[in-house]
C-alpha positions in Angstrom: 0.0 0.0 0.0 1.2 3.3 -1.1 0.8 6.0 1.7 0.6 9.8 1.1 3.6 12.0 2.3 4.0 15.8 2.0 7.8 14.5 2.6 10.0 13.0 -0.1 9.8 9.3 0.7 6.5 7.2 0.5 6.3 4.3 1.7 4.8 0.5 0.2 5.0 -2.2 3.3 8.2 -1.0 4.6 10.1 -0.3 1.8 11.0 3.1 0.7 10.0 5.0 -2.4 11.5 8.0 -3.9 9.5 10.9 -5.0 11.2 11.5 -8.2 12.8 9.4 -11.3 16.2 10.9 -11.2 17.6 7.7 -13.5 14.5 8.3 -15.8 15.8 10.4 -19.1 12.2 10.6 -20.3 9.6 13.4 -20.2 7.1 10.6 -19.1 9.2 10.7 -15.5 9.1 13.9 -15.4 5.6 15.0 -15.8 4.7 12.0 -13.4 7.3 14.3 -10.6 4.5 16.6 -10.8 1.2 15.3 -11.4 2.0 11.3 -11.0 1.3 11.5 -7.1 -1.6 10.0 -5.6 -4.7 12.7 -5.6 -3.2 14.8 -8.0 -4.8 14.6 -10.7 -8.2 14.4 -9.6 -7.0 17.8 -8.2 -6.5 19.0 -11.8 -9.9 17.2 -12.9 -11.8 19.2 -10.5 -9.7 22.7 -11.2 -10.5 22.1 -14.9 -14.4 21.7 -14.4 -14.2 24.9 -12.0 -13.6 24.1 -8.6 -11.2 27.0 -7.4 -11.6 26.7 -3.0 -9.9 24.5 -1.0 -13.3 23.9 0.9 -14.6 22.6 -1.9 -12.1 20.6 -3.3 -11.9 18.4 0.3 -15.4 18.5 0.4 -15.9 16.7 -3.8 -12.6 14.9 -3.4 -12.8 13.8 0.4 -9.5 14.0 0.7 -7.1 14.1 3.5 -6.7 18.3 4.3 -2.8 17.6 4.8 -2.6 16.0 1.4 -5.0 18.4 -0.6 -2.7 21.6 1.2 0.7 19.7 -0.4 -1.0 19.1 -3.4 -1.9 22.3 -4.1 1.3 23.8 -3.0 3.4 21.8 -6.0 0.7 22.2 -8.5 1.2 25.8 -7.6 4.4 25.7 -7.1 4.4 23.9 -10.9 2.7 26.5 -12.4 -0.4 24.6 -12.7 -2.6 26.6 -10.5 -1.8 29.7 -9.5 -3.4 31.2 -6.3 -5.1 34.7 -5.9 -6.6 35.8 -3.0 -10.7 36.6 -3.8 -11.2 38.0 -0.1 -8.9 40.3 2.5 -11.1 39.2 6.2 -10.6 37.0 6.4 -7.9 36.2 4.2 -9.1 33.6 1.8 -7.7 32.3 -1.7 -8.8 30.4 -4.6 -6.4 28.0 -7.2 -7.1 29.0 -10.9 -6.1 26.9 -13.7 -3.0 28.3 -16.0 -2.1 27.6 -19.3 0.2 25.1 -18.4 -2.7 23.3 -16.4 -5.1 23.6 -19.6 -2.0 21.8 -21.1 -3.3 18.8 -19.2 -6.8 18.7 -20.3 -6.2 15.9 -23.4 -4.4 13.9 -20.6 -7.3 14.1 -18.2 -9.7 13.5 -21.0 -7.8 10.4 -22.3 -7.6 9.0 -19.1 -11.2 9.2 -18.3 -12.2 7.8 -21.6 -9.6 4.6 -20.8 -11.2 4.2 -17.6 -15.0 3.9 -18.9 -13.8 1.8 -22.2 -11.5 -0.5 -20.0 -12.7 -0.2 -15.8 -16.2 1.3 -15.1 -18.1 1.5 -18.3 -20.0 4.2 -17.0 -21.3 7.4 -18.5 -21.0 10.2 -15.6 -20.4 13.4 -17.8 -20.6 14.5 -21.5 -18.4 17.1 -23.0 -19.6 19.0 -26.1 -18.7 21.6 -28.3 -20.9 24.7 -26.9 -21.0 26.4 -30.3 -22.4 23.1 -32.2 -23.4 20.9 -29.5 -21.7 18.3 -30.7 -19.7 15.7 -28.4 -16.3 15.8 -28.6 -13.9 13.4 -30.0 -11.6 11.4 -28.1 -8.7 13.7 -28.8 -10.8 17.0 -27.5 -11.6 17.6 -31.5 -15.5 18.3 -32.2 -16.5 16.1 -35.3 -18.9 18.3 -36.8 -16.7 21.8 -37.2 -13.3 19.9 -37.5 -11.6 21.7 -35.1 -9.8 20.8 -31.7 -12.4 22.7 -28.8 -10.6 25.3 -26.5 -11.5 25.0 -23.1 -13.5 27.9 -22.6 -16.2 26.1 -25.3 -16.2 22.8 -23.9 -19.8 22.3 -22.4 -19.8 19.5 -19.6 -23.2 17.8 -18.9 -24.1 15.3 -16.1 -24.8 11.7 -17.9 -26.8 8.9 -17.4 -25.0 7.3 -14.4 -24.6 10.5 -12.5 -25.7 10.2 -9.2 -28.7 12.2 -9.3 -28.7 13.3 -5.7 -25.6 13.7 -4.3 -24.6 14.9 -0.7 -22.1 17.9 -1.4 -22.6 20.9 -3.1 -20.1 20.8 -5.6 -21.5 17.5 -7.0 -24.8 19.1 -6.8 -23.4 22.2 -8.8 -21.3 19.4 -10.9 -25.1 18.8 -12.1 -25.6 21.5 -13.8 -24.7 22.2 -17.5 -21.5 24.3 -17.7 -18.2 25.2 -19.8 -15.0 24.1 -18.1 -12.8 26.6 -16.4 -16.1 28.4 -15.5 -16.1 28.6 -11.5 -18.8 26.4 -10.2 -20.9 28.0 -7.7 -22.3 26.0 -5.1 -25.8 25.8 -3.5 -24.4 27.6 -0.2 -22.6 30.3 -2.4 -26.1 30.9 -4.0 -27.5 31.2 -0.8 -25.1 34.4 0.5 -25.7 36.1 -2.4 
């Protein structure tokens, strides 16, 4: 079992494992230095379909707060996210996708599509084309206008096998119909405005 560190050694039954691939000449090894770590890149997923807080984050992801705080840090740190502050008192900041983390999309995208064709063949989300409303190709590319989609008009809808009533607001905003990148807004954010 692989056990989350904020440290540089994880560890699997008692034997050590190093954080990076230092004998690795490959840009494979590399990119896995930043995003290969447990958690990560469901961190990206979510920053990519607009979840910006660290509140919400741990609450979609139920992850360990100690491991979403060093997650964040490196992607940050990466130049993945980059943090900005949306309120002074109290201080509180948000994690906003950069180029370099729209970079990733075709690598989150291809591995979601792997694991419905080969794990869970489930249909939780569609992504379309916004202009056309056509669903995307596998490589991000809408079929009907034979282009590759930016981010900004991708269109993600809830599918089939969606939970249709889940327990935490960003799922629940997850529901809804919107482009990536756009912040989600939650039912309790609705609800102090």
């Amino acid at each position: 079992m692989i056990e989350p560190t904020a440290g540089k050694v994880a560890t699997v039954e008692g034997m050590a494992l190093g954080k990076d691939y230092a004998t690795q000449e490959c840009s494979i090894a590399r990119a896995l230095e930043i995003v290969g770590e447990r958690w990560t890149l469901l961190v990206i997923r979510d920053a990519l379909y607009g979840v910006r807080r660290y509140n919400d984050f741990l609450v979609h992801l139920g992850i360990p707060r100690a491991v979403l705080a060093a997650r964040l840090q490196s992607l940050t740190a990466a130049g993945i996210l980059e943090k900005r502050r949306y309120q002074e008192s109290p201080p509180r900041d948000e994690y906003v996708v950069t180029e370099r983390g729209m970079a990733l999309w075709p690598t989150v995208r291809s591995l979601g599509l792997w694991g419905r064709e080969h794990l869970a063949p489930s249909r939780l989300r569609y992504f379309r084309h916004a202009d056309c409303g056509t669903d995307l190709g596998p490589y991000g590319e809408c079929p009907a206008c034979g282009t590759i989609v930016p981010l900004k008009d991708v269109l993600m809808l809830p599918g089939p096998d969606l939970d249709p009533d889940p327990a935490d607001p960003v799922s629940r905003a997850l529901l809804r119909p919107k482009r990536l990148l756009q912040p989600i807004e939650t039912d309790q954010m609705a609800d102090r405005v």
